[in-house]
N, C-alpha and C positions, 0 to 999 in steps of 0.2 A: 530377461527383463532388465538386463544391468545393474542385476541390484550394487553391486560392487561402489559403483558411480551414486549410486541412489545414498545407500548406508553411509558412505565420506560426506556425501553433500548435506544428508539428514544430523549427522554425527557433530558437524562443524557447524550449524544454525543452532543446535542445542546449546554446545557450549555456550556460544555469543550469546543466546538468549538465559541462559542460568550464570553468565559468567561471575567468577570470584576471582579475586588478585588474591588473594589468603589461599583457596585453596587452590588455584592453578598452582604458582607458585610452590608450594607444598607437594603436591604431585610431581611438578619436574624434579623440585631434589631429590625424589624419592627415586621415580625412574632412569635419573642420572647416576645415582650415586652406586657404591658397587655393588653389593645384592642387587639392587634394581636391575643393572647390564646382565647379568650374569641370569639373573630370573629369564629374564625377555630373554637373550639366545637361547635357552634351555628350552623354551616355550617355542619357540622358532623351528628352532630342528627337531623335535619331539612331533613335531606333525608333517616333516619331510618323507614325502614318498621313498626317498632313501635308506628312511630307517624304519619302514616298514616293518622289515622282518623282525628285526631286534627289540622291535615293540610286541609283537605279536609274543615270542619266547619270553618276556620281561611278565609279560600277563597273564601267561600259564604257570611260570614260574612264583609269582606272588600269590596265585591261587593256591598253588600246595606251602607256600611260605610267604604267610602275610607279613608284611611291614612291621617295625615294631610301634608300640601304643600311637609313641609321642609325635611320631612322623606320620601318621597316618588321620590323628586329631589334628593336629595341623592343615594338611594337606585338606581336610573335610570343612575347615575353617575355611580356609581360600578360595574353594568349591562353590561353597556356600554365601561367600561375600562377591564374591565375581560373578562377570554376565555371561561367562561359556555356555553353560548348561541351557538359561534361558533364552540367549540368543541361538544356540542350534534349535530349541521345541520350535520357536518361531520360523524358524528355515526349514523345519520338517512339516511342520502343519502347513507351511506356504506351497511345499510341495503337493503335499498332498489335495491342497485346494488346485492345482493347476493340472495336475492327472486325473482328478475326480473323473470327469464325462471321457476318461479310455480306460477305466477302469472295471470291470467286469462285475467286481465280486460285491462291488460299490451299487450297482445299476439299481433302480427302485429305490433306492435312500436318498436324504437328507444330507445334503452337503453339512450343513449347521449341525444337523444330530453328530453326524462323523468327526466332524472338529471337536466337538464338545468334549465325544468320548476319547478321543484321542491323547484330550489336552490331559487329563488326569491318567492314563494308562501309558503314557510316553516317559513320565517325571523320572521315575523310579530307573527304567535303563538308559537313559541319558544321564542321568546322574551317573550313573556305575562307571558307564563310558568315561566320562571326563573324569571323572578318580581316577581309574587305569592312566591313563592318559598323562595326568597331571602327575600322578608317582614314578613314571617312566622319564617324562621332562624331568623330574628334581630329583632324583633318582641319584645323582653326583652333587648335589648341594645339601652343605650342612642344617640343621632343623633350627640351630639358631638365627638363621637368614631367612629362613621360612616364614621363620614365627616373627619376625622383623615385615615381613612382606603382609600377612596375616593381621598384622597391628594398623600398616598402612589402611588396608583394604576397608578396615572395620572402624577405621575415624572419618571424621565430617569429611576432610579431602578426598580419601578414599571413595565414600558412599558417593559425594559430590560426581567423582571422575566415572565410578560404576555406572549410576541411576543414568549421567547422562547416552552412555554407550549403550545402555539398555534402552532408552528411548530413541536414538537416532538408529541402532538397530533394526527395531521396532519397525518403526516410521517410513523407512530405506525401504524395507519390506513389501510391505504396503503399497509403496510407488512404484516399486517394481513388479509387483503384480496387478499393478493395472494394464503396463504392456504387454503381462504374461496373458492377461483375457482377451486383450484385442488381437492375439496371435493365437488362441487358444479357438475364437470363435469364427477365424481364418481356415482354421486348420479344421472343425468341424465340419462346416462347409464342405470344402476338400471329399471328406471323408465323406458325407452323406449324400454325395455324389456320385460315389464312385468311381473316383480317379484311381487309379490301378495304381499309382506311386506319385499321391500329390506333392507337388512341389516344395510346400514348404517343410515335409517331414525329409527332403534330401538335404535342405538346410540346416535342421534341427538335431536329426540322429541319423547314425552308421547303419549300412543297412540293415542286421539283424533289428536293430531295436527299434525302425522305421514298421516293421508289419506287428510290431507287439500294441504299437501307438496307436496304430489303424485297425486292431484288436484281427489283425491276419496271422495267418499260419507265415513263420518266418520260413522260404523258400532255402535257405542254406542249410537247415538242419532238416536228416530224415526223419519222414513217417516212420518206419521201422529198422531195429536192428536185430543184431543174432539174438538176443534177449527179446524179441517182441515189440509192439506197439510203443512208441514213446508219448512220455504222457504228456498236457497239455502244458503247455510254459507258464511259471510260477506267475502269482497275483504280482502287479507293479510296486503296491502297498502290501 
């Protein structure tokens, strides 16, 4: 749906429409200045498919050996004052509106009921997630720069820069799931047709995840192996 394009475009109309020379201003020195640089690349590379792994071991690792108090309130401040969290629910509930009708386990429900319940039983491990996440990023930066970042987040500038990336987020979203339904109800079509491999699911997905979409048995994996019957492929949600 582009939301990529949608969220900058959405992002950059907020500002101009909430704009402040007090706190714009205030937010550059802050992002300029050095915790700021040093925050952002941390945050940068901490979601590099590169460092996959060394995130993965960092997370098992803080699970048998938590963090200590001071770095860990902190970190739950920042968490907490920041759009991470609430911008991914919004990305996953978007998804889930867009898979709804190939979704199996979904069929007979309420689009709206499902969102609903979703929205309060997602909070909790998406939150968890970006904790992990965000103590692996800061993971090499001292708790006195945190707590420097922490104080940013939680002043007028701060809220000012957050609320609006939480709204043009938002917003982005939304736009882009209007062209995810005009392809969504392309693709149904397709489907309830009985096109043996419609066309726009060779655009959309690889072949295995092409017959999961068209709710088909994916042809590259077997029926059976020396263990017996395999079972059917996991819910999408």
């Amino acid at each position: 749906g582009d939301s990529e394009n949608h969220i900058r475009t959405n992002f950059k109309r907020i500002l101009r429409k909430r704009f402040s020379q007090e706190h714009a201003e205030a937010s550059i020195d802050w992002f300029n200045s050095r915790a700021g640089l040093k925050i952002l690349k941390a945050e940068s590379e901490a979601i590099s498919p590169e460092n996959e792994k060394e995130r993965e071991k960092f997370v098992k690792g803080i699970m048998k050996t938590p963090p200590n108090e001071s770095r860990l309130l902190v970190v739950e401040r920042i968490e907490a004052r920041g759009a991470l969290s609430s911008n991914i629910k919004s990305l996953y509930l978007a998804y889930v509106d867009s898979m709804f009708p190939f979704n199996n386990l979904l069929q007979g429900r309420r689009l709206v009921k499902v969102v609903r319940m979703l929205k309060e039983e997602v909070v909790e491990p998406i939150r968890e997630q970006v904790l992990h996440q965000k103590l692996f990023a800061y993971r090499n930066i001292d708790v006195k720069e945190l707590k420097k970042y922490a104080d940013y987040l939680e002043s007028s500038a701060g809220q000012w820069f957050v609320l609006s990336a939480l709204q043009g987020f938002d917003q982005g979203i939304k736009k882009a799931l209007i062209d995810v339904h005009k392809v969504q109800r392309e693709l149904l079509i397709e489907v309830d047709e009985g096109v043996p491999e419609p066309s726009l699911l060779r655009e959309l997905a690889p072949p295995g995840q092409r017959y999961l979409l068209a709710q088909l048995r994916d042809p590259f994996k077997p029926l059976f192996t020396d263990q017996g019957p395999v079972a059917d492929p996991k819910p999408l949600i």
